[in-house]
Residue, then its C-alpha position, 0 to 999 in steps of 0.5 A: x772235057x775230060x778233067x780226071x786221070x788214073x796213074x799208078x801210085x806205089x806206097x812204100x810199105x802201105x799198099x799199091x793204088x791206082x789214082x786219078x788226078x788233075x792234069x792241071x796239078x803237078x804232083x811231085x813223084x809218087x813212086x819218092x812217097x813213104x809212109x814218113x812223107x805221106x800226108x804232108x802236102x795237098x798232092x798226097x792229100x789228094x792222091x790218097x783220096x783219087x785211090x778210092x775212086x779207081x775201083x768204080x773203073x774196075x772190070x767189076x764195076x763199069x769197066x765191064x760186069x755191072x751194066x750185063x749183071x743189071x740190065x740183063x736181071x732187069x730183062x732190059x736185054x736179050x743176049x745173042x748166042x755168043x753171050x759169054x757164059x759168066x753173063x747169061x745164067x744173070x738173063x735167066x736166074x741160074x747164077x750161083x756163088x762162084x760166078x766169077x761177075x759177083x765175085x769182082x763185084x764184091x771185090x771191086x766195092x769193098x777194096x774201093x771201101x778200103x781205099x775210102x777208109x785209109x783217108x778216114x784213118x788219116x783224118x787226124x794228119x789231114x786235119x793237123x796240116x797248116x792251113x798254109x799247105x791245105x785250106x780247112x775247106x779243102x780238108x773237109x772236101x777231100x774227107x768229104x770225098x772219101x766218105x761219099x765213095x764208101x757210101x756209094x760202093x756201100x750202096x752197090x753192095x747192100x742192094x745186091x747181098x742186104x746184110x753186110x761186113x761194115x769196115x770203117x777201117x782200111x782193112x777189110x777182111x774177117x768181119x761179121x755181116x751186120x744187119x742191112x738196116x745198120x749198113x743203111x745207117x753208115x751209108x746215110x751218116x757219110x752222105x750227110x757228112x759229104x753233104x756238109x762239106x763237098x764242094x758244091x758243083x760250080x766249084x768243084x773239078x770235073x769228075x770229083x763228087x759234089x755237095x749236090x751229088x751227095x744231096x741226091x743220093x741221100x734222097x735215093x737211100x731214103x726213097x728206098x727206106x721209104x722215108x719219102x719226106x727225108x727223100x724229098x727234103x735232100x732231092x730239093x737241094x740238087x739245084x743248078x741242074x736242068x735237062x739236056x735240051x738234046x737227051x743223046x748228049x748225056x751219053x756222048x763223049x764230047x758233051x759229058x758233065x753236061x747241064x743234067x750231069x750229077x756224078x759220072x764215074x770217069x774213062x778216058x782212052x787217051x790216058x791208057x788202056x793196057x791193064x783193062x784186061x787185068x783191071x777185074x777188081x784191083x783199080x791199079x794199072x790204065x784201065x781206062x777205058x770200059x767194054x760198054x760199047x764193044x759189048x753191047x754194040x750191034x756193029x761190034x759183039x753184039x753180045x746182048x740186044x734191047x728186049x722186045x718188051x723194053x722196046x714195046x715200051x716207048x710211045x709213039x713220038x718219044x724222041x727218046x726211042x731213036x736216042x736209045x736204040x739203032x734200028x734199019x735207017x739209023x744214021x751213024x758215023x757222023x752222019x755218013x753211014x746208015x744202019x741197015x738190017x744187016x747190021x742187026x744180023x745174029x745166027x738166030x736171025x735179025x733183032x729189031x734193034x740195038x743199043x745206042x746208049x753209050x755207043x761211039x757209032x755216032x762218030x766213028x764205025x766200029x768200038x776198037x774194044x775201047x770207049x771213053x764215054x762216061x757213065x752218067x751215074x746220076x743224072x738230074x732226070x733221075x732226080x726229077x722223077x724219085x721227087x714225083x715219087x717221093x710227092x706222090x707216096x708221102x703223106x699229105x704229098x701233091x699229085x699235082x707237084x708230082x705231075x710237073x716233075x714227070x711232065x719235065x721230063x716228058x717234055x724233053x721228049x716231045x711227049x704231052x702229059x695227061x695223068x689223073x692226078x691220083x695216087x695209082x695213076x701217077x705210081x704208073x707213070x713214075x714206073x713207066x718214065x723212070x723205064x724209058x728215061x733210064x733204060x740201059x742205065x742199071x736202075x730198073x732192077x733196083x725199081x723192080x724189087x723196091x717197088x715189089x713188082x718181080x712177080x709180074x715184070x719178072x714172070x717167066x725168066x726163072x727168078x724165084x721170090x725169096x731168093x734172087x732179090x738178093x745175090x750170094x755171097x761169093x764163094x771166096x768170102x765164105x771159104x776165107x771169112x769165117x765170120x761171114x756167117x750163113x749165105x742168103x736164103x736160098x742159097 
Protein backbone atom coordinates (compact mmCIF):
# COMPACT_ATOMS: atom_id res chain seq x y z
CA UNK A 1 0.00 0.00 0.00
CA UNK A 2 1.24 2.95 -1.08
CA UNK A 3 1.02 5.72 1.94
CA UNK A 4 3.15 8.80 0.87
CA UNK A 5 2.80 11.67 -1.90
CA UNK A 6 5.02 14.42 -3.72
CA UNK A 7 3.27 17.55 -4.43
CA UNK A 8 4.64 20.64 -5.33
CA UNK A 9 4.90 23.10 -2.60
CA UNK A 10 5.92 26.99 -3.13
CA UNK A 11 7.02 29.16 -0.40
CA UNK A 12 6.68 32.52 -0.84
CA UNK A 13 9.88 34.26 -0.35
CA UNK A 14 11.65 30.79 1.11
CA UNK A 15 12.10 28.57 -1.67
CA UNK A 16 10.06 26.11 -4.00
CA UNK A 17 9.92 22.23 -2.67
CA UNK A 18 8.71 19.25 -3.42
CA UNK A 19 6.87 17.33 -0.68
CA UNK A 20 5.17 14.22 0.11
CA UNK A 21 2.42 13.79 2.32
CA UNK A 22 -0.31 11.45 3.45
CA UNK A 23 -3.37 10.87 1.38
CA UNK A 24 -5.13 10.82 4.48
CA UNK A 25 -4.16 14.27 5.65
CA UNK A 26 -5.93 17.16 4.47
CA UNK A 27 -3.45 20.03 3.99
CA UNK A 28 -4.60 23.46 3.71
CA UNK A 29 -3.41 25.18 0.22
CA UNK A 30 0.30 25.29 0.25
CA UNK A 31 0.57 27.73 -2.61
CA UNK A 32 -1.60 30.58 0.61
CA UNK A 33 1.62 29.71 2.78
CA UNK A 34 4.11 32.73 3.71
CA UNK A 35 6.86 33.15 5.44
CA UNK A 36 4.28 35.03 8.44
CA UNK A 37 1.94 31.73 8.20
CA UNK A 38 4.56 29.28 8.25
CA UNK A 39 4.96 26.71 11.03
CA UNK A 40 1.91 27.58 12.74
CA UNK A 41 -0.04 24.24 11.91
CA UNK A 42 1.05 20.47 11.86
CA UNK A 43 0.25 20.56 8.08
CA UNK A 44 3.09 23.11 7.67
CA UNK A 45 5.16 21.09 10.16
CA UNK A 46 4.83 18.35 8.12
CA UNK A 47 5.31 19.68 4.53
CA UNK A 48 8.49 21.30 5.55
CA UNK A 49 9.69 17.87 6.94
CA UNK A 50 8.34 15.89 3.45
CA UNK A 51 10.62 18.30 1.50
CA UNK A 52 13.72 16.75 2.79
CA UNK A 53 12.78 13.36 1.61
CA UNK A 54 12.00 14.28 -2.23
CA UNK A 55 15.74 14.59 -3.23
CA UNK A 56 15.97 10.56 -2.44
CA UNK A 57 13.44 10.40 -5.90
CA UNK A 58 15.63 12.76 -7.62
CA UNK A 59 17.20 11.38 -10.95
CA UNK A 60 20.54 11.71 -8.94
CA UNK A 61 19.37 9.38 -6.65
CA UNK A 62 17.03 6.17 -7.26
CA UNK A 63 15.14 7.87 -9.54
CA UNK A 64 17.97 6.79 -11.96
CA UNK A 65 21.81 7.23 -11.50
CA UNK A 66 22.71 5.85 -8.12
CA UNK A 67 21.87 2.02 -8.81
CA UNK A 68 24.14 2.23 -12.64
CA UNK A 69 26.94 4.16 -10.51
CA UNK A 70 27.01 1.26 -7.70
CA UNK A 71 26.09 -1.71 -9.16
CA UNK A 72 28.37 -1.35 -12.20
CA UNK A 73 31.64 -0.04 -9.97
CA UNK A 74 30.72 -3.36 -7.96
CA UNK A 75 31.21 -5.23 -11.25
CA UNK A 76 27.66 -6.66 -10.00
CA UNK A 77 26.66 -5.57 -14.01
CA UNK A 78 27.80 -5.93 -17.35
CA UNK A 79 26.63 -3.20 -19.78
CA UNK A 80 25.23 -4.01 -23.50
CA UNK A 81 26.57 -1.91 -26.22
CA UNK A 82 23.77 0.52 -26.04
CA UNK A 83 25.02 1.59 -22.36
CA UNK A 84 24.82 5.30 -22.38
CA UNK A 85 27.93 6.72 -22.23
CA UNK A 86 27.59 8.88 -18.85
CA UNK A 87 26.97 5.09 -17.08
CA UNK A 88 30.04 3.16 -18.62
CA UNK A 89 33.30 4.95 -17.85
CA UNK A 90 31.48 3.71 -13.82
CA UNK A 91 32.00 -0.54 -15.27
CA UNK A 92 35.44 0.42 -16.05
CA UNK A 93 36.96 3.49 -13.78
CA UNK A 94 37.45 6.35 -16.75
CA UNK A 95 34.81 8.62 -14.78
CA UNK A 96 36.23 11.81 -14.08
CA UNK A 97 35.07 15.27 -12.70
CA UNK A 98 32.57 16.41 -15.10
CA UNK A 99 30.64 13.39 -15.23
CA UNK A 100 27.24 14.63 -15.17
CA UNK A 101 25.96 11.24 -12.66
CA UNK A 102 28.50 12.43 -9.80
CA UNK A 103 27.63 15.59 -10.46
CA UNK A 104 23.39 15.00 -9.71
CA UNK A 105 24.56 12.88 -7.13
CA UNK A 106 26.07 15.49 -5.15
CA UNK A 107 23.76 17.76 -5.90
CA UNK A 108 20.75 15.82 -5.21
CA UNK A 109 22.19 14.90 -1.52
CA UNK A 110 23.33 18.24 -0.37
CA UNK A 111 19.81 20.33 -1.38
CA UNK A 112 17.94 17.14 0.29
CA UNK A 113 20.73 18.50 3.30
CA UNK A 114 19.31 21.95 3.00
CA UNK A 115 15.86 20.58 3.11
CA UNK A 116 16.53 18.70 6.40
CA UNK A 117 18.39 21.71 7.91
CA UNK A 118 15.27 24.36 7.22
CA UNK A 119 13.52 22.09 9.70
CA UNK A 120 16.67 22.27 12.09
CA UNK A 121 16.31 26.03 11.84
CA UNK A 122 12.82 26.26 12.57
CA UNK A 123 13.26 24.11 15.87
CA UNK A 124 12.69 26.75 18.00
CA UNK A 125 8.74 27.84 16.06
CA UNK A 126 8.18 24.08 15.92
CA UNK A 127 8.86 23.68 19.52
CA UNK A 128 6.90 27.02 20.81
CA UNK A 129 3.68 25.65 18.95
CA UNK A 130 0.65 24.81 21.85
CA UNK A 131 0.68 21.15 22.54
CA UNK A 132 -3.03 22.01 21.42
CA UNK A 133 -1.80 22.20 17.74
CA UNK A 134 1.11 19.86 17.80
CA UNK A 135 1.86 17.03 20.28
CA UNK A 136 5.66 17.41 21.97
CA UNK A 137 5.72 13.91 20.77
CA UNK A 138 5.03 14.60 17.18
CA UNK A 139 7.50 17.53 17.46
CA UNK A 140 10.18 15.66 18.33
CA UNK A 141 9.33 13.09 15.59
CA UNK A 142 9.12 15.37 12.78
CA UNK A 143 12.80 16.73 14.24
CA UNK A 144 13.64 13.57 14.46
CA UNK A 145 12.93 13.07 10.91
CA UNK A 146 14.84 15.71 9.60
CA UNK A 147 17.77 14.75 11.38
CA UNK A 148 17.52 11.09 9.95
CA UNK A 149 17.48 12.50 6.42
CA UNK A 150 20.59 14.77 6.69
CA UNK A 151 21.99 11.70 8.10
CA UNK A 152 21.36 9.52 5.31
CA UNK A 153 22.03 11.93 2.41
CA UNK A 154 25.21 12.59 4.63
CA UNK A 155 26.00 8.88 4.41
CA UNK A 156 25.73 8.65 0.62
CA UNK A 157 27.97 11.54 0.26
CA UNK A 158 30.95 10.74 2.71
CA UNK A 159 31.33 6.96 1.21
CA UNK A 160 31.70 8.55 -2.27
CA UNK A 161 33.93 11.86 -1.73
CA UNK A 162 35.33 11.21 2.50
CA UNK A 163 35.91 14.71 3.42
CA UNK A 164 33.27 16.84 3.22
CA UNK A 165 31.41 20.51 3.19
CA UNK A 166 29.34 20.20 6.94
CA UNK A 167 26.27 22.58 6.46
CA UNK A 168 23.96 22.59 9.55
CA UNK A 169 22.34 25.50 8.19
CA UNK A 170 20.04 25.57 5.23
CA UNK A 171 22.22 27.20 2.96
CA UNK A 172 24.75 25.15 1.39
CA UNK A 173 27.41 26.67 -0.56
CA UNK A 174 31.04 28.04 -0.09
CA UNK A 175 31.87 25.70 2.90
CA UNK A 176 35.22 24.23 3.37
CA UNK A 177 35.52 20.27 3.24
CA UNK A 178 36.07 19.01 6.74
CA UNK A 179 37.91 16.05 7.66
CA UNK A 180 35.47 12.57 7.08
CA UNK A 181 35.96 11.56 10.75
CA UNK A 182 33.93 15.10 11.82
CA UNK A 183 31.32 14.11 8.92
CA UNK A 184 31.14 10.75 10.64
CA UNK A 185 30.45 12.66 13.76
CA UNK A 186 27.50 14.61 12.58
CA UNK A 187 26.10 11.62 10.93
CA UNK A 188 26.16 9.74 14.30
CA UNK A 189 24.88 12.82 16.46
CA UNK A 190 21.69 12.86 14.42
CA UNK A 191 21.04 9.33 14.13
CA UNK A 192 21.19 9.04 18.03
CA UNK A 193 18.75 11.91 18.00
CA UNK A 194 16.39 10.02 15.28
CA UNK A 195 16.71 7.23 17.56
CA UNK A 196 15.44 8.90 20.49
CA UNK A 197 12.54 10.53 19.24
CA UNK A 198 11.15 8.78 15.84
CA UNK A 199 8.30 7.17 16.17
CA UNK A 200 9.00 3.33 16.45
CA UNK A 201 7.40 1.28 13.27
CA UNK A 202 4.26 0.01 14.44
CA UNK A 203 3.27 3.45 15.01
CA UNK A 204 4.66 5.30 12.35
CA UNK A 205 3.03 5.94 8.73
CA UNK A 206 4.38 4.12 5.67
CA UNK A 207 7.14 5.58 4.24
CA UNK A 208 8.44 8.10 6.94
CA UNK A 209 11.62 6.97 8.91
CA UNK A 210 11.35 4.76 12.14
CA UNK A 211 13.19 4.73 15.47
CA UNK A 212 14.27 1.22 14.13
CA UNK A 213 15.30 2.45 10.79
CA UNK A 214 17.63 5.07 12.85
CA UNK A 215 18.99 2.01 15.18
CA UNK A 216 19.77 0.21 12.05
CA UNK A 217 21.95 2.67 10.25
CA UNK A 218 23.86 3.55 13.15
CA UNK A 219 25.07 0.14 13.37
CA UNK A 220 25.83 0.46 9.77
CA UNK A 221 28.09 3.60 10.43
CA UNK A 222 29.60 2.14 13.28
CA UNK A 223 30.33 -1.36 11.67
CA UNK A 224 32.07 0.77 8.93
CA UNK A 225 34.29 2.78 11.60
CA UNK A 226 34.80 -0.68 12.80
CA UNK A 227 33.22 -0.09 16.23
CA UNK A 228 31.82 -3.66 16.17
CA UNK A 229 30.35 -3.34 20.00
CA UNK A 230 28.47 0.00 19.19
CA UNK A 231 27.49 -1.54 15.89
CA UNK A 232 26.14 -4.70 17.53
CA UNK A 233 24.46 -2.68 20.50
CA UNK A 234 22.29 -0.23 17.99
CA UNK A 235 21.80 -3.40 15.30
CA UNK A 236 19.96 -5.21 18.61
CA UNK A 237 17.33 -2.73 18.58
CA UNK A 238 16.08 -3.14 15.09
CA UNK A 239 13.18 -5.60 16.63
CA UNK A 240 9.98 -6.39 15.12
CA UNK A 241 11.49 -7.63 11.80
CA UNK A 242 11.51 -10.91 10.20
CA UNK A 243 12.30 -12.21 6.74
CA UNK A 244 9.91 -12.50 4.05
CA UNK A 245 8.94 -16.12 4.00
CA UNK A 246 8.99 -15.35 0.07
CA UNK A 247 12.24 -13.38 -0.57
CA UNK A 248 10.71 -11.91 -4.25
CA UNK A 249 8.38 -9.92 -2.20
CA UNK A 250 10.74 -7.41 -0.83
CA UNK A 251 10.64 -6.24 -4.46
CA UNK A 252 7.17 -6.22 -5.74
CA UNK A 253 4.85 -3.37 -5.80
CA UNK A 254 2.18 -4.74 -4.10
CA UNK A 255 3.92 -6.38 -1.19
CA UNK A 256 6.35 -3.37 -0.17
CA UNK A 257 6.68 -2.58 3.71
CA UNK A 258 6.45 -5.62 4.17
CA UNK A 259 7.78 -8.01 7.59
CA UNK A 260 11.86 -7.42 6.27
CA UNK A 261 10.94 -3.66 5.28
CA UNK A 262 13.38 -1.22 7.63
CA UNK A 263 13.07 2.12 5.22
CA UNK A 264 12.04 2.36 1.70
CA UNK A 265 12.78 5.51 -0.39
CA UNK A 266 8.98 6.01 -1.95
CA UNK A 267 7.34 5.98 -5.94
CA UNK A 268 4.26 5.76 -6.87
CA UNK A 269 3.20 6.33 -10.63
CA UNK A 270 -0.05 6.92 -9.95
CA UNK A 271 0.43 10.24 -8.38
CA UNK A 272 2.90 11.72 -11.49
CA UNK A 273 5.24 11.07 -13.42
CA UNK A 274 5.66 14.03 -15.89
CA UNK A 275 8.72 16.12 -14.50
CA UNK A 276 10.80 12.57 -14.15
CA UNK A 277 12.84 13.91 -17.02
CA UNK A 278 13.58 17.16 -15.47
CA UNK A 279 13.57 15.50 -11.60
CA UNK A 280 18.15 15.23 -11.89
CA UNK A 281 18.62 17.01 -8.57
CA UNK A 282 15.81 19.44 -7.72
CA UNK A 283 12.91 17.09 -6.00
CA UNK A 284 10.32 19.50 -7.34
CA UNK A 285 7.56 18.56 -9.84
CA UNK A 286 5.94 14.52 -10.23
CA UNK A 287 8.63 12.50 -10.49
CA UNK A 288 7.36 9.52 -9.31
CA UNK A 289 8.40 7.18 -10.82
CA UNK A 290 12.23 5.51 -11.03
CA UNK A 291 13.68 4.20 -14.62
CA UNK A 292 15.11 1.09 -12.58
CA UNK A 293 13.41 -1.21 -14.51
CA UNK A 294 13.17 0.19 -17.76
CA UNK A 295 16.69 0.48 -17.43
CA UNK A 296 17.81 -2.57 -16.34
CA UNK A 297 14.89 -4.72 -17.80
CA UNK A 298 15.80 -7.41 -20.53
CA UNK A 299 12.36 -7.10 -22.27
CA UNK A 300 12.86 -3.21 -22.10
CA UNK A 301 16.56 -1.30 -22.60
CA UNK A 302 18.55 -3.67 -21.52
CA UNK A 303 21.27 -1.27 -20.88
CA UNK A 304 23.29 -3.45 -18.50
CA UNK A 305 22.88 -7.26 -17.76
CA UNK A 306 24.20 -9.54 -14.34
CA UNK A 307 28.04 -10.33 -14.71
CA UNK A 308 28.96 -13.69 -14.95
CA UNK A 309 30.88 -13.49 -11.85
CA UNK A 310 27.72 -12.46 -9.66
CA UNK A 311 25.84 -15.19 -11.47
CA UNK A 312 28.61 -17.74 -10.83
CA UNK A 313 28.14 -16.91 -7.24
CA UNK A 314 24.90 -18.66 -6.05
CA UNK A 315 24.85 -22.11 -4.93
CA UNK A 316 23.00 -24.74 -6.45
CA UNK A 317 19.67 -24.71 -4.85
CA UNK A 318 19.66 -20.97 -3.45
CA UNK A 319 15.92 -19.91 -4.14
CA UNK A 320 17.27 -16.62 -4.38
CA UNK A 321 19.09 -17.01 -7.98
CA UNK A 322 15.56 -17.57 -9.73
CA UNK A 323 14.25 -14.50 -7.53
CA UNK A 324 16.98 -12.10 -8.58
CA UNK A 325 17.49 -12.94 -12.52
CA UNK A 326 15.42 -13.96 -15.56
CA UNK A 327 16.90 -16.62 -17.39
CA UNK A 328 15.48 -19.15 -20.83
CA UNK A 329 12.13 -20.65 -19.13
CA UNK A 330 11.20 -17.77 -16.57
CA UNK A 331 7.78 -17.22 -16.43
CA UNK A 332 6.37 -13.69 -16.22
CA UNK A 333 3.42 -11.63 -16.94
CA UNK A 334 1.62 -13.38 -14.14
CA UNK A 335 2.34 -16.50 -15.05
CA UNK A 336 1.26 -16.53 -18.92
CA UNK A 337 4.50 -15.55 -20.73
CA UNK A 338 7.72 -17.67 -20.48
CA UNK A 339 11.25 -15.80 -21.31
CA UNK A 340 12.85 -17.23 -24.07
CA UNK A 341 16.54 -16.72 -25.43
CA UNK A 342 15.35 -14.30 -27.59
CA UNK A 343 14.55 -12.26 -25.16
CA UNK A 344 18.00 -12.10 -23.85
CA UNK A 345 19.36 -11.12 -27.33
CA UNK A 346 21.85 -7.86 -27.76
CA UNK A 347 24.13 -7.33 -31.09
CA UNK A 348 27.00 -9.18 -29.14
CA UNK A 349 25.02 -12.15 -28.97
CA UNK A 350 22.51 -13.67 -26.00
CA UNK A 351 23.64 -12.95 -22.24
CA UNK A 352 22.80 -15.62 -19.72
CA UNK A 353 20.53 -13.85 -17.67
CA UNK A 354 18.70 -10.51 -16.77
CA UNK A 355 17.75 -8.67 -13.54
CA UNK A 356 14.37 -9.45 -12.12
CA UNK A 357 15.10 -7.45 -8.83
CA UNK A 358 12.87 -4.42 -8.99
CA UNK A 359 11.42 -5.62 -12.45
CA UNK A 360 7.46 -5.42 -13.35
CA UNK A 361 7.59 -8.30 -15.60
CA UNK A 362 6.19 -10.32 -13.14
CA UNK A 363 2.61 -8.75 -13.74
CA UNK A 364 2.81 -7.08 -16.97
CA UNK A 365 5.15 -7.09 -20.41
CA UNK A 366 7.17 -4.58 -20.71
CA UNK A 367 8.41 -0.93 -17.96
CA UNK A 368 6.45 1.80 -20.13
CA UNK A 369 9.70 3.63 -18.64
CA UNK A 370 7.58 4.07 -15.43
CA UNK A 371 7.98 1.66 -12.23
CA UNK A 372 6.38 2.28 -8.64
CA UNK A 373 8.36 -0.25 -7.16
CA UNK A 374 10.09 0.78 -4.09
CA UNK A 375 13.60 0.48 -3.36
CA UNK A 376 14.10 -1.12 -0.10
CA UNK A 377 16.81 0.54 1.18
CA UNK A 378 17.23 -1.37 4.51
CA UNK A 379 16.01 -4.50 4.89
CA UNK A 380 16.27 -6.74 8.09
CA UNK A 381 18.52 -9.38 6.28
CA UNK A 382 20.95 -6.46 5.74
CA UNK A 383 20.57 -6.52 9.32
CA UNK A 384 21.19 -9.82 10.13
CA UNK A 385 24.14 -10.28 8.30
CA UNK A 386 26.17 -6.68 9.59
CA UNK A 387 25.24 -8.35 13.31
CA UNK A 388 27.11 -11.87 12.06
CA UNK A 389 29.75 -9.41 11.13
CA UNK A 390 29.90 -7.25 14.17
CA UNK A 391 29.90 -10.98 16.55
CA UNK A 392 32.34 -12.06 14.24
CA UNK A 393 35.04 -9.07 14.51
CA UNK A 394 34.50 -7.90 17.90
CA UNK A 395 36.50 -8.46 20.65
CA UNK A 396 35.38 -11.64 22.92
CA UNK A 397 32.45 -11.84 19.92
CA UNK A 398 30.60 -15.40 19.12
CA UNK A 399 31.20 -17.37 15.73
CA UNK A 400 28.62 -19.40 16.89
CA UNK A 401 26.10 -16.21 17.35
CA UNK A 402 27.34 -15.41 14.35
CA UNK A 403 26.57 -18.62 12.42
CA UNK A 404 22.72 -18.09 13.43
CA UNK A 405 22.45 -14.87 12.17
CA UNK A 406 23.74 -16.27 8.61
CA UNK A 407 21.89 -19.53 8.94
CA UNK A 408 18.47 -17.27 8.96
CA UNK A 409 19.19 -15.95 6.12
CA UNK A 410 20.19 -18.88 4.42
CA UNK A 411 17.39 -20.81 5.64
CA UNK A 412 15.13 -18.43 3.92
CA UNK A 413 17.03 -19.77 0.99
CA UNK A 414 16.46 -23.41 1.10
CA UNK A 415 20.23 -23.63 1.65
CA UNK A 416 21.84 -25.71 4.69
CA UNK A 417 24.55 -24.03 6.88
CA UNK A 418 27.82 -25.81 7.45
CA UNK A 419 30.51 -23.04 8.69
CA UNK A 420 33.78 -23.71 10.72
CA UNK A 421 32.92 -21.58 13.72
CA UNK A 422 36.43 -19.60 13.19
CA UNK A 423 37.26 -16.12 12.59
CA UNK A 424 38.00 -16.62 8.48
CA UNK A 425 35.63 -18.81 7.67
CA UNK A 426 32.73 -16.87 8.93
CA UNK A 427 34.26 -13.32 7.31
CA UNK A 428 34.08 -15.70 4.10
CA UNK A 429 30.69 -16.55 4.29
CA UNK A 430 29.47 -13.01 5.73
CA UNK A 431 31.05 -11.85 2.17
CA UNK A 432 29.72 -14.48 0.38
CA UNK A 433 25.90 -13.88 1.82
CA UNK A 434 25.84 -10.24 1.98
CA UNK A 435 27.04 -10.91 -2.29
CA UNK A 436 24.06 -13.07 -3.08
CA UNK A 437 21.39 -11.79 -0.62
CA UNK A 438 22.06 -8.09 -1.51
CA UNK A 439 23.05 -8.01 -5.05
CA UNK A 440 21.73 -5.51 -7.25
CA UNK A 441 20.99 -3.36 -4.23
CA UNK A 442 23.97 -0.79 -4.24
CA UNK A 443 25.75 -2.34 -1.24
CA UNK A 444 28.71 -4.48 -2.72
CA UNK A 445 30.78 -1.60 -3.54
CA UNK A 446 30.74 -0.17 0.05
CA UNK A 447 31.53 -3.89 1.47
CA UNK A 448 34.26 -3.99 -1.35
CA UNK A 449 36.37 -1.03 -0.30
CA UNK A 450 35.19 -1.34 3.65
CA UNK A 451 36.45 -4.53 3.70
CA UNK A 452 39.75 -3.96 1.47
CA UNK A 453 39.20 -6.37 -0.73
CA UNK A 454 39.32 -4.09 -4.37
CA UNK A 455 42.56 -5.58 -5.56
CA UNK A 456 41.33 -8.88 -5.64
CA UNK A 457 37.15 -8.30 -6.44
CA UNK A 458 38.25 -5.33 -8.78
CA UNK A 459 41.27 -6.87 -10.59
CA UNK A 460 41.26 -6.10 -14.14
CA UNK A 461 38.21 -3.48 -14.77
CA UNK A 462 40.94 -0.19 -14.51
CA UNK A 463 40.31 0.63 -10.91
CA UNK A 464 43.34 2.20 -9.60
CA UNK A 465 44.04 1.68 -5.46
CA UNK A 466 44.68 5.10 -4.20
CA UNK A 467 42.09 6.78 -6.34
CA UNK A 468 39.08 5.44 -7.23
CA UNK A 469 38.10 4.38 -3.55
CA UNK A 470 36.68 7.87 -3.33
CA UNK A 471 34.89 10.04 -6.59
CA UNK A 472 35.77 13.63 -7.44
CA UNK A 473 34.68 16.29 -6.41
CA UNK A 474 32.36 17.73 -9.38
CA UNK A 475 33.45 20.10 -11.68
CA UNK A 476 30.57 22.71 -10.68
CA UNK A 477 31.72 22.78 -6.99
CA UNK A 478 35.29 23.54 -7.62
CA UNK A 479 34.53 26.14 -10.29
CA UNK A 480 31.87 27.89 -7.84
CA UNK A 481 33.23 26.91 -4.17
CA UNK A 482 36.25 28.48 -3.83
CA UNK A 483 36.76 26.77 -0.22
CA UNK A 484 36.53 23.63 -1.38
CA UNK A 485 39.99 23.36 -1.25
CA UNK A 486 42.10 20.30 -3.42
CA UNK A 487 40.06 17.65 -5.07
CA UNK A 488 40.85 14.03 -4.04
CA UNK A 489 43.96 12.42 -4.49
CA UNK A 490 44.42 11.72 -7.86
CA UNK A 491 42.33 13.51 -9.05
Amino acid sequence: MKNIKYIVILLSGIFAINSCDTKDLDLTNPNELSPETYFKTEAQVQASVNAAYAHLQTRGLYGRHIFFSLDNMSQENKGNPQLEGNKRPFLNFTFDAGNDIIQYYWESCFLGISRANFVLDNEAKINELPNSVLTQEKKNKFLGEAHFLRAYYYFLLVNRWGDLPIYTKQTIVGAARSPKADVYKLITEDLEFASKNLLADSAEQNGRATKEAAYAYLGKVNLYLKKYDEALAALNQVTGYSLETDFYNNFMDETEHGPESVFEVEYDEKLGVGDKWGSDTGGTGSAEATFRGQEYGNLGWYNVYPHDNLLDEYESGDKRFAETFYVPGSVYNKGASVMTASNFSTSEGNRRAGWKKYQNYYKRTDENQDSSINFKVMRYSDVLLMKAECENQRTGGSQAAAIAYIKQVRDRAGLTTSIAANKDAVFKAIVHERKVELAGEQVRFDDIMRWGLASTELAGTGFVAGKHELWPIPNRETSSNPNIGPNNPNW
